[in-house]
N, C-alpha and C positions, 0 to 999 in steps of 0.2 A: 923386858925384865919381869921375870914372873913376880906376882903380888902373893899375900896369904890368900890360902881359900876359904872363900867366903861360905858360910853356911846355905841349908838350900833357902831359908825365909828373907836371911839380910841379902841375898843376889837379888831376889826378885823387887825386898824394899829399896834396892841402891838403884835397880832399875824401872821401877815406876817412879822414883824420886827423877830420875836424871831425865828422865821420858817428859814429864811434866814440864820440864825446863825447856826440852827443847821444840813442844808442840805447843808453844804459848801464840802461836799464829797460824794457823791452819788455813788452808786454801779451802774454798766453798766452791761450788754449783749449782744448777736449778735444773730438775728431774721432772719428768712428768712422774705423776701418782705410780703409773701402772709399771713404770721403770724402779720404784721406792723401793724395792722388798731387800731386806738386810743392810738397806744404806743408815746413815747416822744421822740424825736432825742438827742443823747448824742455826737454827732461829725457833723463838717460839710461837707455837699455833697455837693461836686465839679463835674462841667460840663467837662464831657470824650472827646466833641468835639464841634464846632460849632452848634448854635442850630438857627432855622434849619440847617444844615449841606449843602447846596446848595440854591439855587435861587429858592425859590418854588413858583408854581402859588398858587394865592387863591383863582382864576375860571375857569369856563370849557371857552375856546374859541380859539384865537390864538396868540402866542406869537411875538413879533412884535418889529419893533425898534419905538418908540415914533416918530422917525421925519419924518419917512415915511409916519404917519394918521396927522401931521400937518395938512392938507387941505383932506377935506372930498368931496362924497365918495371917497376911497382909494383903488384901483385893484392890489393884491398883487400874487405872483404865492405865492403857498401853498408847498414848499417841504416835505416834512411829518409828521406823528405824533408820539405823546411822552405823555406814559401814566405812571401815578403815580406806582413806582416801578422798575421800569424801567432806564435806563443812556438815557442821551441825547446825540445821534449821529449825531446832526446838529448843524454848523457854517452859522448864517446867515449871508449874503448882503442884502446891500440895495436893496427894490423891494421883498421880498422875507417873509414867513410868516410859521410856522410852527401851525398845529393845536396840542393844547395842553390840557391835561385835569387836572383837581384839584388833588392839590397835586403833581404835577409829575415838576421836574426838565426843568427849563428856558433854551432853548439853547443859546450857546452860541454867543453876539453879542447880543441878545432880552435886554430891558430894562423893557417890558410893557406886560403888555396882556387885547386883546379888550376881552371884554365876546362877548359868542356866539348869544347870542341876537340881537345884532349890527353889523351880517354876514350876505353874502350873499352866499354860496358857485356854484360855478359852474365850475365842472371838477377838473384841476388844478390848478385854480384862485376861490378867493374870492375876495368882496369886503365887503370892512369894512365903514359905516356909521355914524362912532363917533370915533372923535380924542381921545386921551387919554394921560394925561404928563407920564412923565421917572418915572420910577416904578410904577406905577398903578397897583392893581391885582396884585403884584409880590412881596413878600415875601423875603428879600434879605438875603445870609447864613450870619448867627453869628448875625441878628438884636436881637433876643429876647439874647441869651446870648450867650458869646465865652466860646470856649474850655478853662479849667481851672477856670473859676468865680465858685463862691460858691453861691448854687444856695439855698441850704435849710441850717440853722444855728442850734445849741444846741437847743433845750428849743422849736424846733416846733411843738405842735401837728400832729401827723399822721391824715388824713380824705384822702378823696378817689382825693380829688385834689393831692394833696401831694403821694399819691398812684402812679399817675398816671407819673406824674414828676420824684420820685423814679426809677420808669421803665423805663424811656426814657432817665434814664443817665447811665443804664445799671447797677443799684443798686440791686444784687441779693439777699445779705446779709446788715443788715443794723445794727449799735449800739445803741442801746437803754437804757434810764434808766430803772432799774428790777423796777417790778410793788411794790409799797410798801405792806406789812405786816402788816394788823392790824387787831389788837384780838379787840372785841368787849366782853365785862362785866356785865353781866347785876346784879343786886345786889337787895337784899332783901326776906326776909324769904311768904312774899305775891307773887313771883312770881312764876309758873314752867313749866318746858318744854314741849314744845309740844307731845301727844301722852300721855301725864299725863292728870286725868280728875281733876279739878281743883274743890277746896273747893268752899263753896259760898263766903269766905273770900279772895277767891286767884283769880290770873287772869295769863292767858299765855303768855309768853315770845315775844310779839310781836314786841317788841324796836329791840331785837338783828334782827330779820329779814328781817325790814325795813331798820336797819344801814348798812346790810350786801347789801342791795341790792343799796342803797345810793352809800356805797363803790365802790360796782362794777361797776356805772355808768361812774364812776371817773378815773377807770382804775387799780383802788386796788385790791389787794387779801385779804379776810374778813376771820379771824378766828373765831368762835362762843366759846368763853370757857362755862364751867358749869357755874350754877347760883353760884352767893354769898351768900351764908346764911348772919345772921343777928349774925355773930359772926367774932370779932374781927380778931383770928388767921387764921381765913380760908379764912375772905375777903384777907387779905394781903399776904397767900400763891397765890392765885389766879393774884393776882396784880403780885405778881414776876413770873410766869408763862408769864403774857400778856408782860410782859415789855422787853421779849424776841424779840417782833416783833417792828416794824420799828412805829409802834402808837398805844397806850392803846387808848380805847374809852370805858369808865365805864357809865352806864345806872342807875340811880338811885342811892338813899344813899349819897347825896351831898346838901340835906336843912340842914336844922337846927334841925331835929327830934333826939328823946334820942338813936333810933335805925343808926342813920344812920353816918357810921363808914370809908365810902372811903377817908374822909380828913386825919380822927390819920391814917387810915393806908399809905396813901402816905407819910406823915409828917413821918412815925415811917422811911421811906425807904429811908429817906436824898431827900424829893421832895422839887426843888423849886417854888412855886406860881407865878406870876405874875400876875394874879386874880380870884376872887371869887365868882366873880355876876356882870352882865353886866343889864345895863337900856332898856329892853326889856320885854312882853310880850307876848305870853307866854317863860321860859325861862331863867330867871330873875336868878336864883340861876347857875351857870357855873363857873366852877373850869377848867382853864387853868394853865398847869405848865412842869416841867420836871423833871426825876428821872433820872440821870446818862446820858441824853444828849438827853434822850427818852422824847416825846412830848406826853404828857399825857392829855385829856379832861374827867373832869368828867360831865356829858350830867344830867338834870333835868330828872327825873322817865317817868313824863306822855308822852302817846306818842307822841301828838303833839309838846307839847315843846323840847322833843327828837329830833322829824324830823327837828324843825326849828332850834334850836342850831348847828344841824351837818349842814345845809345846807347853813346857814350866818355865821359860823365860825371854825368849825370843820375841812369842805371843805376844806379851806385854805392850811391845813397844809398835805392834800391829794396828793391836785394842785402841793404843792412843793414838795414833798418827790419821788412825779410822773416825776416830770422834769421839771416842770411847773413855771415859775417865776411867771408872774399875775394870779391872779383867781379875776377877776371881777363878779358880781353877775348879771344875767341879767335884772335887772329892764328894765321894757316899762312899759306906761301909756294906760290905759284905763278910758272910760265915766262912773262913775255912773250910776245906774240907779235908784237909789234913795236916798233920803238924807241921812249923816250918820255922827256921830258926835264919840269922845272919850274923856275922859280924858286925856290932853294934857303931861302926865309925861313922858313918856315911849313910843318908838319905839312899837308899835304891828304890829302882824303879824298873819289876822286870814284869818282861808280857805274861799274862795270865786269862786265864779263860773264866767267867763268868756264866754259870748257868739258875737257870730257876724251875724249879720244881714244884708244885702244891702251895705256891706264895710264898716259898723262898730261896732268898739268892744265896748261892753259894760260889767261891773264888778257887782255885788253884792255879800255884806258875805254871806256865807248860815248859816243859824238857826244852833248854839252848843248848844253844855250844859257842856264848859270848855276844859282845855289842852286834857282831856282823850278820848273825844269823838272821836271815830274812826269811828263810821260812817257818821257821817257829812263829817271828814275828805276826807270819800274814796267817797263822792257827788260829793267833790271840785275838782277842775280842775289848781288850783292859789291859793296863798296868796296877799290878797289886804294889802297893807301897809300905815298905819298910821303914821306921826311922828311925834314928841311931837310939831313941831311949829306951828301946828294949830290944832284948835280943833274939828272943823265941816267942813263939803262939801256940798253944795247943788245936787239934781240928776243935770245930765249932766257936772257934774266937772271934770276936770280931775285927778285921782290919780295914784302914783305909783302901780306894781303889780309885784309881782317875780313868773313867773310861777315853777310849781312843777316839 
């Protein structure tokens, strides 16, 4: 039963709401380090020890007590040096200066360190050139964090920053949430799989491989099922099949056509809807619901409405089942570069090419001919986005753009 369409902000709020409800227990795993990269932190890592763990300099020069370069130049004897990796085996006095190099441990008694720039060396004496206050150039242990803080939380993306942090707390193995499970559906007696040659009335299976690769960008694992014919009992053996895995995502057979049967068969399996058609462009007909606690999207046929459905709503419930509490969508703005108007109803979302010039960006749609065109599509670089509270742009305006 089709519901009202939801705007494009309340679909996405009604489904990070419902997403929330249903990933309140997630499954974990334990990863080695080198396996980490895009996975999701499911526990927090705590600091092993002081970070830095001693007095580190942040320059090559000599380490120094600050009240000895009060009054410049400054002639200090040089007792020796202390190179990164290494212990520091000097106790300064006053008069007295060790050369030190980056990274390497503050002797004891130093507070400063002049850089080498600002020396003079001769023999066993230097003179130094430029006063410098109490810690200067010196990196004090436990400033960035102490032994015990928790230094990464649940829910953090892994990236090579996080990678690196990982390492330096001595994180060899790490808990993760398992990557989610989801069977992608593609449906209708018009579509079929690749390596099949296709009627002049059919066309190939392209939705499932762009979902699958969507998926993986996210951190998912994509199962491709058979198509769905255009029959009742086989779409809905298919549906319980998918609904095994942790998200159905069905590809077509969700308008209003006499053929198209993925609503009775969710309906026939105890699904519940929370909606039906969202106020978008392309896109418009989207069946979000649940069958047994399983988070189910039925996605619009064509392909672009396919790609923009999974990527302003679909995502979401990726983000979350990933370990992921927000999934924000990255709009930035770009210039026009020439006029462009819409009919103000509906949130659209059409492919648009993105260039930049002398440090700036500039947007236009590129020429379709509707949701299905894949090759415009694959010209595009962006979707420039329209929405309903204005109708037109002059060139050099500025509009939203979500890149692809």
């Amino acid at each position: 039963m089709p519901t009202p369409a939801l705007s494009f902000t309340k679909a996405r709020q009604v489904i990070a709401e419902q997403m929330a409800l249903l990933t309140a227990d997630r499954p974990t795993e334990t990863v080695p380090l080198q396996k980490a990269l895009g996975r999701v932190l499911a526990t927090d890592v705590n600091a092993d020890r002081d970070y830095p763990p001693f007095n580190r300099s942040a320059r090559d020069g000599f380490a120094v007590m600050a009240s000895d370069v009060m009054k410049t130049p400054a002639r200090l004897r040089v007792i020796g040096q202390t190179r990164a990796g290494e212990p520091s085996r000097f106790h300064l006095q006053h008069g007295e200066a060790v050369e030190i190099m980056t990274g390497a441990p503050g002797p004891k008694g130093s507070d400063s360190v002049v850089m080498w720039e600002y020396s003079q060396r001769e023999g066993e004496w230097v003179t130094l050139d430029s006063g410098v206050p109490s810690g200067k150039n010196l990196i004090y242990q436990g400033s960035e964090t102490s032994k015990g803080d928790t230094v990464l939380r649940p829910g953090t993306s892994i990236n090579f920053p996080q990678m690196a942090l990982l390492a330096s707390v001595g994180q060899e193995e790490i808990t993760v949430y398992r990557r989610p499970r989801v069977a992608i559906l593609s449906t209708g007696d018009e579509v079929v799989e690749l390596g099949h040659t296709p009627e002049p009335f059919q066309i190939r299976n392209s939705n499932a491989h762009s979902l699958a690769a969507q998926i993986k960008r996210l951190g998912g694992q994509p199962e491709i099922l058979p198509i769905a014919p255009d029959k009742p009992d086989r779409t809905r053996d298919l549906i319980e099949i998918g609904l095994e895995s942790d998200l159905l995502l069905l590809s077509g057979g969700v308008s209003m056509g006499k053929y198209d049967y993925v609503e009775q068969a969710l309906t026939d399996l105890g699904a519940e809807f929370f909606f039906t058609q969202v106020k978008i462009q392309p896109g418009k007909p989207l069946v979000f619901g649940q069958v047994q606690s399983i988070p189910v999207f039925g996605l619009p046929g064509n392909p672009i409405s396919t790609m923009v459905s999974f990527e302003v709503f679909a995502s979401i419930a990726v983000h979350r089942l990933a370990g992921r509490s927000n999934s924000p969508l990255p709009f930035f703005k770009a210039r026009l570069r020439s006029d462009f108007s819409h009919k103000p109803v509906l949130t659209r979302f059409l492919p648009a090419r993105l260039e930049e010039e002398y440090g700036n960006t500039t947007v236009d749609p590129v020429k379709w001919q509707g949701s299905g065109d894949l090759t415009a599509l694959a010209l595009s670089n962006c979707f420039l986005v329209a929405t309903p509270e204005r109708a037109s742009w002059a060139a050099d305006d500025w509009i939203d753009v979500l890149p692809q």
